[in-house]
BABA-73127 format. One line per 3 residues: number of its first residue (from 1); for each residue z, x, y of N, C-alpha, C. Coordinates in nm, 4 decimals. Atoms other than C-alpha are relative to their C-alpha. Example, Ala and Ser with C-alpha at 12.3 -4.5 7.8 and 13.67 -1.06 7.14 Angstrom:
2
1) 0.0000:0.0890:-0.1190:0.7800:1.2300:-0.4500:0.0000:0.0900:0.1200  -0.0060:-0.0820:-0.1190:0.7140:1.3670:-0.1060:0.0730:-0.0770:0.1090
***
This chain:
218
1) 0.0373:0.1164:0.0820:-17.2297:15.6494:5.6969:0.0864:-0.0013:-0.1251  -0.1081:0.0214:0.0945:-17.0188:15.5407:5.4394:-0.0604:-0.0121:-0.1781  0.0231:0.0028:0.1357:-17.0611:15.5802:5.0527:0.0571:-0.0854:-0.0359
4) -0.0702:0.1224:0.0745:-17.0552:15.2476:4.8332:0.0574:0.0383:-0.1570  -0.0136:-0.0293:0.1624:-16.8738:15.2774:4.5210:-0.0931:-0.0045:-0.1399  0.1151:0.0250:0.0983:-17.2171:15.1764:4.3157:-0.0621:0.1149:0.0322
7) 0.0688:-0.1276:0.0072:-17.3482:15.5081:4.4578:0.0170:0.1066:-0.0565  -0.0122:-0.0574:-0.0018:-17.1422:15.6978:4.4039:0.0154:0.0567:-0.2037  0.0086:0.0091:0.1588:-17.1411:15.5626:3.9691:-0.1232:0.0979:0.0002
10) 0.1428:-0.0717:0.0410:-17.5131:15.6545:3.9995:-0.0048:0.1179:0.0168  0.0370:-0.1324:0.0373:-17.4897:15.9868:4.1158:0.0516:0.0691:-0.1004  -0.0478:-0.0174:0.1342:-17.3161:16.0228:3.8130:-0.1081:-0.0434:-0.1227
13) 0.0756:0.0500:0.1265:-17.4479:15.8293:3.5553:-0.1204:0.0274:-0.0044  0.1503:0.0462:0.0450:-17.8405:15.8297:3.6211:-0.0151:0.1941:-0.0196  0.0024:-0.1026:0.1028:-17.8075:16.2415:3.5469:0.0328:0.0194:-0.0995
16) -0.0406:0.0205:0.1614:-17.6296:16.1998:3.2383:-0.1030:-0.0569:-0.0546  0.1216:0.0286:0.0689:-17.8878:15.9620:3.1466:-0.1131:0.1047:-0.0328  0.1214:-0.1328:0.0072:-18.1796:16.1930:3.2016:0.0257:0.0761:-0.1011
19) -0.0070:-0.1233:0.0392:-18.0287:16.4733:3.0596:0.0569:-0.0768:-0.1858  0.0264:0.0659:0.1685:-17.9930:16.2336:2.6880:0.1096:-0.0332:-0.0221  -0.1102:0.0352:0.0195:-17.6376:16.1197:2.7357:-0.0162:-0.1437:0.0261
22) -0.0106:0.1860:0.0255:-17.6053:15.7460:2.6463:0.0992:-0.0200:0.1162  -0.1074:0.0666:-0.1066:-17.4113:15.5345:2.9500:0.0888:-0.0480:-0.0943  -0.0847:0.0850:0.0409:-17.1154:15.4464:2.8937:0.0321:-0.1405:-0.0335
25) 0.0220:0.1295:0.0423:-17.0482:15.1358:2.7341:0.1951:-0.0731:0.0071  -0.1521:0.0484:0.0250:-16.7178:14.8920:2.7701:0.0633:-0.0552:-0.1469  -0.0304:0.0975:0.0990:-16.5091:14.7736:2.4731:-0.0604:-0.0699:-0.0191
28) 0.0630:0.1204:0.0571:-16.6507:14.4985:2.2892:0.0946:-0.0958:0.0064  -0.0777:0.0663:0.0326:-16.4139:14.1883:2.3681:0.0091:-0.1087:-0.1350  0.0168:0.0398:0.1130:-16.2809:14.0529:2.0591:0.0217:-0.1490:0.0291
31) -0.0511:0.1396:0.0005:-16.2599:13.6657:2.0737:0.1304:-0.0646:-0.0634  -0.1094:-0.0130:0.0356:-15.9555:13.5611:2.0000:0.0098:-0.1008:-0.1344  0.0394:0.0661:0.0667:-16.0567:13.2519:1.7885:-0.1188:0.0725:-0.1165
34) 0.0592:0.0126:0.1025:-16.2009:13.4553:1.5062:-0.0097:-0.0051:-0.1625  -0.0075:0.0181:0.1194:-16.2564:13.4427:1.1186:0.1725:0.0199:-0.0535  -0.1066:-0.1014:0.0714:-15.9756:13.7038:1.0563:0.1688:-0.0728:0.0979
37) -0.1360:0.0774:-0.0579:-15.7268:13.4997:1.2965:0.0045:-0.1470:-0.0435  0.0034:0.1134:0.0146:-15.8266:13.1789:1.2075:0.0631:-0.0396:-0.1803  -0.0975:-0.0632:0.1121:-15.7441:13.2965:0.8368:0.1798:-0.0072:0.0186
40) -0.1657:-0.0097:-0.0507:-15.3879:13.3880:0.9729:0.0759:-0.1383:0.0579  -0.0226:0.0681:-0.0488:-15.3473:13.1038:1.1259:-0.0037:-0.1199:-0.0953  0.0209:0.1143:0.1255:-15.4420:12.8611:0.7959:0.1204:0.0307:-0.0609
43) -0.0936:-0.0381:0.0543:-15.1607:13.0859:0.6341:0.1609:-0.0746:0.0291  -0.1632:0.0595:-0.0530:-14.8822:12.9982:0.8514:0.0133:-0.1837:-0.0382  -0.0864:0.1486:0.0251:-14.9659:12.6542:0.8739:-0.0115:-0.1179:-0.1174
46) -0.0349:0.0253:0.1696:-14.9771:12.6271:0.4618:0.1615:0.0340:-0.0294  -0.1257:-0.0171:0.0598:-14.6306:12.7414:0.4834:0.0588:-0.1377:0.0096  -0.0381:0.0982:-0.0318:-14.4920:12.4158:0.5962:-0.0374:-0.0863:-0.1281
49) 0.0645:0.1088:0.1655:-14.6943:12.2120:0.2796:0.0305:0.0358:-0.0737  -0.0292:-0.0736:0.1420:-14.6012:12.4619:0.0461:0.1741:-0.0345:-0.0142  -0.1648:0.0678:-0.0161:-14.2031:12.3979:0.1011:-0.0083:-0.1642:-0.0309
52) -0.0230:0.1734:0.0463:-14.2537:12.0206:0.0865:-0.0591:-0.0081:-0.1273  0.0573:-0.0076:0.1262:-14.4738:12.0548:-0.2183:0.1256:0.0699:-0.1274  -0.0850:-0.1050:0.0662:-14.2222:12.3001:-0.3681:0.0991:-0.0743:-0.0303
55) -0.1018:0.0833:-0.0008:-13.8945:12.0436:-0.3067:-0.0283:-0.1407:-0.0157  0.0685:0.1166:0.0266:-14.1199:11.7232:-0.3487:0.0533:-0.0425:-0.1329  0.0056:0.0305:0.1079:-13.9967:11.5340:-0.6399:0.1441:0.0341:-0.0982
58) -0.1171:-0.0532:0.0204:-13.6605:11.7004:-0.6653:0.0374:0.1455:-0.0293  0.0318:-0.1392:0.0483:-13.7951:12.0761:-0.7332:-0.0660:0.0300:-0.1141  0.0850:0.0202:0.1862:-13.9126:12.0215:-1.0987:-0.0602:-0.0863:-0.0871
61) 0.0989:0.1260:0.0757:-14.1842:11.7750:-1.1073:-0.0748:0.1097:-0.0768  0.0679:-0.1318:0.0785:-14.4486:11.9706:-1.3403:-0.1398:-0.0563:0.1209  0.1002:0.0020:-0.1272:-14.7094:11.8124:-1.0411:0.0408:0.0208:0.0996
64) 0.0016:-0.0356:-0.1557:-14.5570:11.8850:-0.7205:0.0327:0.1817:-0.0536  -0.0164:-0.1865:0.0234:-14.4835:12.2674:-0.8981:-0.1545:0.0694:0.0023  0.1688:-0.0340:-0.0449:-14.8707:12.2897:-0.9364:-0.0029:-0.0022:0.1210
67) 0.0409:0.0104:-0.1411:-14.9164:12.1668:-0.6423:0.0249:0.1600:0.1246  -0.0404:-0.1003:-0.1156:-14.7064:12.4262:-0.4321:-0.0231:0.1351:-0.0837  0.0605:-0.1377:0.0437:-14.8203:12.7416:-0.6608:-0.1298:0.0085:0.0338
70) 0.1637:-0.0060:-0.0804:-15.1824:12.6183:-0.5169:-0.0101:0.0063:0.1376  0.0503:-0.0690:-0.1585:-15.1135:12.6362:-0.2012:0.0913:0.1481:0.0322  -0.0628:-0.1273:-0.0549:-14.8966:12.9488:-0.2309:-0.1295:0.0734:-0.0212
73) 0.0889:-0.1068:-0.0002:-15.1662:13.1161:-0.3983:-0.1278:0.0207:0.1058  0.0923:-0.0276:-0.1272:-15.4372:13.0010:-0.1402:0.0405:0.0403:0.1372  -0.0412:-0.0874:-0.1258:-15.2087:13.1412:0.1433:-0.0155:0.1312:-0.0521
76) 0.0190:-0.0970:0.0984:-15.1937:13.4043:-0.0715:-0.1338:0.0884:0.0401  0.1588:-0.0507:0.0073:-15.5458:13.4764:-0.0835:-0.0284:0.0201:0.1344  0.0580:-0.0090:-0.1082:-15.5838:13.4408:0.2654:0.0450:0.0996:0.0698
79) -0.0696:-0.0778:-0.0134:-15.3326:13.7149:0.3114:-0.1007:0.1752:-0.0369  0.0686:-0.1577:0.0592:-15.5923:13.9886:0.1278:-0.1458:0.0152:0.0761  0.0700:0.0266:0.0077:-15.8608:13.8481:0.3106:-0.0394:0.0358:0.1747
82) 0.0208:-0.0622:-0.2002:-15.7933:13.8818:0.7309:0.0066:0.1092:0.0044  -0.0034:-0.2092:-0.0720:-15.7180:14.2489:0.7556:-0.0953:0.0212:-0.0710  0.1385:-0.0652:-0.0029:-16.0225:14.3289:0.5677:-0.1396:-0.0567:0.0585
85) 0.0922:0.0878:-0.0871:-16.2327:14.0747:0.7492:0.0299:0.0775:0.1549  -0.0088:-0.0404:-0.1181:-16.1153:14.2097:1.0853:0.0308:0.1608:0.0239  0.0302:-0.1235:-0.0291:-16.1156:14.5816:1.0243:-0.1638:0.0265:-0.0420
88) 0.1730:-0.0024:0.0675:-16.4923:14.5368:0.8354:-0.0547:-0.0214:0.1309  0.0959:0.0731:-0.1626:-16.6217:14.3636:1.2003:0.0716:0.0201:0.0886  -0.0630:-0.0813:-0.1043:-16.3955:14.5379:1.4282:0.0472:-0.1499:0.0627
91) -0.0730:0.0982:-0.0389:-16.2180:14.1537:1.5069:0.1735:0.0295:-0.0257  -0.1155:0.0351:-0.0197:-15.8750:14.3100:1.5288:0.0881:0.0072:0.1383  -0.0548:0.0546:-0.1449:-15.6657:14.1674:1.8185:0.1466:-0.0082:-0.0120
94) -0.1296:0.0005:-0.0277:-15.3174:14.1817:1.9415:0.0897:-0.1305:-0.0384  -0.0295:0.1212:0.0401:-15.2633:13.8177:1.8536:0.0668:0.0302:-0.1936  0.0212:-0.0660:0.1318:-15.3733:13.9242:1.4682:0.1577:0.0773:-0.0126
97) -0.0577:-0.1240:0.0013:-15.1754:14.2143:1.4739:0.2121:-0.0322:-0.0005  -0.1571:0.0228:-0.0178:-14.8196:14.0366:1.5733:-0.0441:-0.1394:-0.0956  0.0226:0.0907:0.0376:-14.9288:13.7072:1.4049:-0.0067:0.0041:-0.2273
100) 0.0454:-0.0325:0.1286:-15.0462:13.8606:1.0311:0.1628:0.0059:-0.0471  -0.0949:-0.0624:0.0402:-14.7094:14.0327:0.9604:0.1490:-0.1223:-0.0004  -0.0933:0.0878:0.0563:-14.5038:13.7328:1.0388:-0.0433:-0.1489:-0.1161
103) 0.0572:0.1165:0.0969:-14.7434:13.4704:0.8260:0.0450:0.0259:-0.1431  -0.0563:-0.0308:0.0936:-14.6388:13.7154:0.5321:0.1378:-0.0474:-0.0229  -0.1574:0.0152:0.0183:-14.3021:13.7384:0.5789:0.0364:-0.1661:-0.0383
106) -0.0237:0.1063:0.0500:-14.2752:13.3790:0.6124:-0.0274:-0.1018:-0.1340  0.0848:0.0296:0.1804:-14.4872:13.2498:0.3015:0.0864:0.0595:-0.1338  -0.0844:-0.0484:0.1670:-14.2838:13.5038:0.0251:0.1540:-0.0013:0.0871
109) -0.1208:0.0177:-0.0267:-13.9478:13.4551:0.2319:0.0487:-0.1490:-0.0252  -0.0279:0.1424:0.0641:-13.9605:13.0658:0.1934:0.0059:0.0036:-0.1177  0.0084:0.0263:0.1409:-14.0863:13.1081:-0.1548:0.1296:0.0603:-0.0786
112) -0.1348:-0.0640:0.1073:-13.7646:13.3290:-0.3071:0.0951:-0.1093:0.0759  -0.1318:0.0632:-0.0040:-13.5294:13.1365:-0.0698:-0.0577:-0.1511:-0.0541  -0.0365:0.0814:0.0758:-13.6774:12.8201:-0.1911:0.0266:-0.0091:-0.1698
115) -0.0449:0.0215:0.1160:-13.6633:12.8863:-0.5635:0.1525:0.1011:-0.0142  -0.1439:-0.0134:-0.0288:-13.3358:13.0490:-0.5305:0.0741:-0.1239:0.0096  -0.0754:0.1611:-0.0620:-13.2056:12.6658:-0.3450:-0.0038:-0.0315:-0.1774
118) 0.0463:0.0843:0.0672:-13.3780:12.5433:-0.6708:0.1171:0.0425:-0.1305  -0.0754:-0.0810:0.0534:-13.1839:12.7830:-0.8964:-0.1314:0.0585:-0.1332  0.1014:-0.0973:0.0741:-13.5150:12.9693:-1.0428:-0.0018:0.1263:0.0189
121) 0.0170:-0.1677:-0.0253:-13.4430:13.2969:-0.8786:0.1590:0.0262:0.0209  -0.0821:-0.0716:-0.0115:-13.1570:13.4933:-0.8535:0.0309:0.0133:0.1494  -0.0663:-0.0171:-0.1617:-12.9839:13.4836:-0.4885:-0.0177:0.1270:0.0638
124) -0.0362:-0.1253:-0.0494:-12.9092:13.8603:-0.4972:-0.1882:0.0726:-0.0039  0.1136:-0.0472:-0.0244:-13.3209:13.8991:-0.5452:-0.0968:-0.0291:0.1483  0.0352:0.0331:-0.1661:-13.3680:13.6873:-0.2219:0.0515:0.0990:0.0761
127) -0.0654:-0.0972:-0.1233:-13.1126:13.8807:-0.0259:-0.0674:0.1499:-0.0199  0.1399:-0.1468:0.0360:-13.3553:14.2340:-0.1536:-0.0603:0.0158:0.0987  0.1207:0.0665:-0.0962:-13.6353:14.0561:-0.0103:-0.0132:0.0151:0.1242
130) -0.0111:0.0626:-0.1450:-13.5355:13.8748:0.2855:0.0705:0.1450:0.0590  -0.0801:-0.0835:-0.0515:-13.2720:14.1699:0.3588:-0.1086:0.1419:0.0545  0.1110:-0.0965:-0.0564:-13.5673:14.4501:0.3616:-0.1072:-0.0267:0.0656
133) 0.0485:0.0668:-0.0867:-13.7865:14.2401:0.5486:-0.0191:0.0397:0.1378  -0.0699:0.0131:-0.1678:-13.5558:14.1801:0.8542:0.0184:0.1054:0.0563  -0.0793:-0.1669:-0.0010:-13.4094:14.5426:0.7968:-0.1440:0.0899:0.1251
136) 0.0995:-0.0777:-0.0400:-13.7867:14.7032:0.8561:-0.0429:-0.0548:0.1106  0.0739:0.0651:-0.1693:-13.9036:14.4571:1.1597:0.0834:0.0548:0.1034  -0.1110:-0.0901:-0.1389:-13.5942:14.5755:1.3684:-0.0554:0.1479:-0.0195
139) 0.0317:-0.1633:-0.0075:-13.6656:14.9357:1.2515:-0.1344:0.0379:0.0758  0.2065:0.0037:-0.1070:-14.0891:14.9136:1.3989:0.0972:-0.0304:0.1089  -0.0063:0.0025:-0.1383:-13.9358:14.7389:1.7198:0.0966:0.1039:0.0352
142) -0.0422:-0.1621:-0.0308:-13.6751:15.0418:1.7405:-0.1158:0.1188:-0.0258  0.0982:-0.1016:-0.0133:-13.9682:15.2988:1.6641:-0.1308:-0.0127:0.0874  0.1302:-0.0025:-0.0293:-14.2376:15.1720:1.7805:-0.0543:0.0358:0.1773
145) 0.0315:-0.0594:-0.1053:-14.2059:15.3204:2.1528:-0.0163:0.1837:-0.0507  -0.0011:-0.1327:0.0872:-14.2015:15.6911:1.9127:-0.1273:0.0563:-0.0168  0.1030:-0.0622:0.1123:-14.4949:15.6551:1.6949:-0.0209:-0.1690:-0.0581
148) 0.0193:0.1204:0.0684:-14.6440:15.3841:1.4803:-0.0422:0.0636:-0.1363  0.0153:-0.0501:0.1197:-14.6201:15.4009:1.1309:-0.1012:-0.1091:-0.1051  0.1588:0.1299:0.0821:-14.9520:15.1994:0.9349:0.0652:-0.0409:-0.1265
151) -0.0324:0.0621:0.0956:-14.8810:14.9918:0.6483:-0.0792:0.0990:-0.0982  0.0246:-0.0486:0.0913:-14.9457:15.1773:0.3198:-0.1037:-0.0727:-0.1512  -0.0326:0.0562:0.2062:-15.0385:15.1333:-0.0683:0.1155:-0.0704:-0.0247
154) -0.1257:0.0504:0.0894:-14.7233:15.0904:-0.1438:0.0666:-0.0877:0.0249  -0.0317:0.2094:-0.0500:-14.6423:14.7779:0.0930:-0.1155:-0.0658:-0.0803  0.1167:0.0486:0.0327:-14.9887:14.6686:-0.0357:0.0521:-0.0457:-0.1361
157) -0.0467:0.0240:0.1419:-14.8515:14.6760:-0.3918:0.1097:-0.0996:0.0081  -0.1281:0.0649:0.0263:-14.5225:14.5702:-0.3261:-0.0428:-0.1800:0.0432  0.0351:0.1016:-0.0714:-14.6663:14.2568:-0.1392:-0.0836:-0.0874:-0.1335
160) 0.1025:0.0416:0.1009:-14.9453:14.2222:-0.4214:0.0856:-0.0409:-0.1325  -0.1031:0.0192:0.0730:-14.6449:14.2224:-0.6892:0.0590:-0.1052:-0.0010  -0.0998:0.1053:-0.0735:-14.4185:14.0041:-0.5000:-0.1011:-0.1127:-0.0434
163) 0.0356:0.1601:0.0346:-14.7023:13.6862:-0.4919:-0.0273:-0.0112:-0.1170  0.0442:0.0743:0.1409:-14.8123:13.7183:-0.8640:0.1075:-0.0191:-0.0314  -0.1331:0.0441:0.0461:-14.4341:13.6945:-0.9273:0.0384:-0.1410:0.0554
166) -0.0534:0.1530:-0.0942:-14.3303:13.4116:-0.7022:-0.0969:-0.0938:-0.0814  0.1087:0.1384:0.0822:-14.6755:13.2202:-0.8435:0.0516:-0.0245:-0.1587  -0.0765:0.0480:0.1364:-14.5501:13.2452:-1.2018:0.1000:-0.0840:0.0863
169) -0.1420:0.1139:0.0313:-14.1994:13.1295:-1.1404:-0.0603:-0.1013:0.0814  0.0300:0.0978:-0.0569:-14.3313:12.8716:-0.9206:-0.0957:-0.1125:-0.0937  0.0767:0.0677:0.0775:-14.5737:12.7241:-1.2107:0.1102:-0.0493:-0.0475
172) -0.0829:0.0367:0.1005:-14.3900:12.5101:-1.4887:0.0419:0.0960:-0.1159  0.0835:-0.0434:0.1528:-14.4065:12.7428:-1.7499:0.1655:0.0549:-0.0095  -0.0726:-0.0411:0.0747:-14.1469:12.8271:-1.9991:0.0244:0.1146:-0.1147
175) 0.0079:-0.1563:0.1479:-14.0455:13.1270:-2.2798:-0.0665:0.1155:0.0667  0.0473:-0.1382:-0.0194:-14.2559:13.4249:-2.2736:-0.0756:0.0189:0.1826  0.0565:-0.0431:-0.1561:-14.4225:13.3305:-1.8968:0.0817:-0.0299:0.0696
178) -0.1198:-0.0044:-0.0652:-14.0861:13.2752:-1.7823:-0.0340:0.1006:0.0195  -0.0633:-0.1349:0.0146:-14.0000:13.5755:-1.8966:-0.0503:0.0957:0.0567  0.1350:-0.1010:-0.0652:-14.3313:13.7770:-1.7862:0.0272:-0.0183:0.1723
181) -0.0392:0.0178:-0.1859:-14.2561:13.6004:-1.3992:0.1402:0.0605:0.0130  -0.1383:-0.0300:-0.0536:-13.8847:13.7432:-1.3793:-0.0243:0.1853:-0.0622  -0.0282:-0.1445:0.0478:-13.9922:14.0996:-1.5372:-0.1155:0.0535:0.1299
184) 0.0387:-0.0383:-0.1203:-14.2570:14.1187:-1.2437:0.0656:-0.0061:0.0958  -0.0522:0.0144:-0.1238:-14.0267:13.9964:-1.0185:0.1077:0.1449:0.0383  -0.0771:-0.1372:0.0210:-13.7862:14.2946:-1.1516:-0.0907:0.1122:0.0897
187) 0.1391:-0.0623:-0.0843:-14.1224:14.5061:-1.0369:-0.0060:0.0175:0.1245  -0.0232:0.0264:-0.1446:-14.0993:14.3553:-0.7098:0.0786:0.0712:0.1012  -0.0934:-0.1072:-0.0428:-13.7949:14.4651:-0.6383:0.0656:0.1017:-0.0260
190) -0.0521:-0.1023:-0.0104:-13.7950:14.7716:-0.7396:-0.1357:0.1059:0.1167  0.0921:-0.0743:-0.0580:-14.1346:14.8467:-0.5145:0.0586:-0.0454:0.1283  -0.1318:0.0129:-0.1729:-13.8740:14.6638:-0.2052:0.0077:0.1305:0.0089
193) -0.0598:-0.1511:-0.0247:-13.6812:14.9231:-0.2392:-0.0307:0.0848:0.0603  0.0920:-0.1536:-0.0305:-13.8748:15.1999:-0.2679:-0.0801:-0.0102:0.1202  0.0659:-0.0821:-0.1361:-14.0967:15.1560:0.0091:0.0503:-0.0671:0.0761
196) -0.0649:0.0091:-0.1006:-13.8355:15.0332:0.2233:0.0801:0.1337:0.0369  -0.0223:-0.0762:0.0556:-13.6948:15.3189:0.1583:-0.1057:0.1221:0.0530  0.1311:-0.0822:-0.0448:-13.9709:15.5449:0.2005:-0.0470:0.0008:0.1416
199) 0.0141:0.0521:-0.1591:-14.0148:15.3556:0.5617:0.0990:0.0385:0.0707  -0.1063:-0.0452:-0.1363:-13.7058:15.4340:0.6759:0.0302:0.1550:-0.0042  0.0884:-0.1637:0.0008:-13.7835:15.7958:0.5910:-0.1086:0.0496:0.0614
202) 0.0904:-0.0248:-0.1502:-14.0643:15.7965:0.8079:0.0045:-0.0477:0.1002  -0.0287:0.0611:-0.1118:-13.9523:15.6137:1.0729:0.0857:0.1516:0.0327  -0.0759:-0.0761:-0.0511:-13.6576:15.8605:1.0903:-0.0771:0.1083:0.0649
205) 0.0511:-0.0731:-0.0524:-13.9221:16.1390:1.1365:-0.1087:0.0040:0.1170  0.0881:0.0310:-0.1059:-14.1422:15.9455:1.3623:0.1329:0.0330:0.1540  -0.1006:-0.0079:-0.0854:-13.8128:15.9379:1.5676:0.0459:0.1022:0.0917
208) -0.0194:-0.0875:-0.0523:-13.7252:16.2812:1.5664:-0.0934:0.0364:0.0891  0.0857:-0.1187:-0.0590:-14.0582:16.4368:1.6222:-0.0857:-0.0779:0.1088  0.0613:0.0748:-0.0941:-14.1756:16.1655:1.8589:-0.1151:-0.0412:0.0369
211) 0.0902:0.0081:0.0027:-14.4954:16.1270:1.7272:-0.0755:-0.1241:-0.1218  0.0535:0.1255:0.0940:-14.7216:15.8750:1.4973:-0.0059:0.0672:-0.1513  -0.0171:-0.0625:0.1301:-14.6156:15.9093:1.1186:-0.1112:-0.0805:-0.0713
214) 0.0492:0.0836:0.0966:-14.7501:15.8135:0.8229:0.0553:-0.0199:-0.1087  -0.0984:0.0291:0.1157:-14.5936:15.6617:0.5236:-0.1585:-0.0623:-0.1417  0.0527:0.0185:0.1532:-14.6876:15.5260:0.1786:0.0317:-0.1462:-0.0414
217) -0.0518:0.1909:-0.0325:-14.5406:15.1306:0.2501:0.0797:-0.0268:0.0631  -0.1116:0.0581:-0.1862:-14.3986:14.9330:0.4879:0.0519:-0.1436:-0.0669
***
């Protein structure tokens, strides 16, 4: 007589039970449509308004400059707001996960190359930027059959740096909050750097030793 595969669970499982071992339970599927993606997903498609808002008017209306520092900052915000929404309620998903990292990039990569176009930023602070960016995404898809290296503090900062800088220069403002937006922006890129820098220092060792590093920013 032949044994059904449902028998052969039970003679398994219903002693474990007994004996005070909880059944196994499957993953919890995450929906893909939730808070912490839907977040991500408002981000990206504020980048698009924020560029027309930004160049609206010729670059230096003192209302279309409000304008696009309000919706940088509410992408912004929405940026601090999915990864702790979807690690708090266990909603993080593979979507998320490739989706988050380019909503950033895109949002403070428009913003330096558009005030750069405008001539509010410095060119050689875009190319920083944009250049350590691009640099570190190739470096993950080269490592990331190795090891995976988690985003840090010190991306966290550098990231957190980067938008209160961009939001100044992006306001109207003149003299001393000029001055205050281009000495953070200095800030900025000197926390690029460094934890680009720092990343490609643990990447290298994720490399060698062929295992999952950890760093201090990405």
């Amino acid at each position: 007589m032949s044994v059904q595969p449902e028998e052969i669970d039970r003679r398994w499982v219903e002693p474990a039970v007994r004996a005070g071992f909880p059944p196994a339970q499957a993953d919890p599927v995450v929906p893909l449509m939730n808070i912490a993606n839907v977040l991500t997903m408002l981000r990206i498609a504020l980048v698009p308004l924020f560029v027309l808002a930004l160049f609206a008017g010729g670059g230096h209306q003192t209302g279309w400059r409000i304008a696009a520092a309000a919706l940088f900052g509410i992408a912004a915000i929405t940026d601090r707001f999915d990864g702790q929404l979807a690690r708090k309620y266990g909603l993080v998903t593979d979507f998320g996960k490739l989706a988050d990292p380019i909503a950033d990039k895109a949002l403070i990569g428009s913003a330096v190359i558009g005030l750069s176009i405008l001539g509010d930023l410095p060119w050689w602070i875009t190319l920083v930027i944009c250049g350590r960016e691009i640099g570190i995404t190739l470096l993950r898809l080269v490592v990331v059959r190795r090891g995976v290296i988690p985003a840090g503090r010190g991306g966290k900062l550098k990231t957190l740096v980067q938008s209160v800088a961009i939001a100044v220069l992006l306001l109207p403002l003149h003299g001393g909050f000029a001055t205050a937006g281009m000495t953070l922006m200095y800030v900025a890129v000197a926390l690029t750097v460094i934890t680009g820098l720092d990343y490609v220092g643990q990447a290298a060792r994720v490399w060698l030793a062929g295992g999952t590093g950890r760093t201090r920013g990405a």
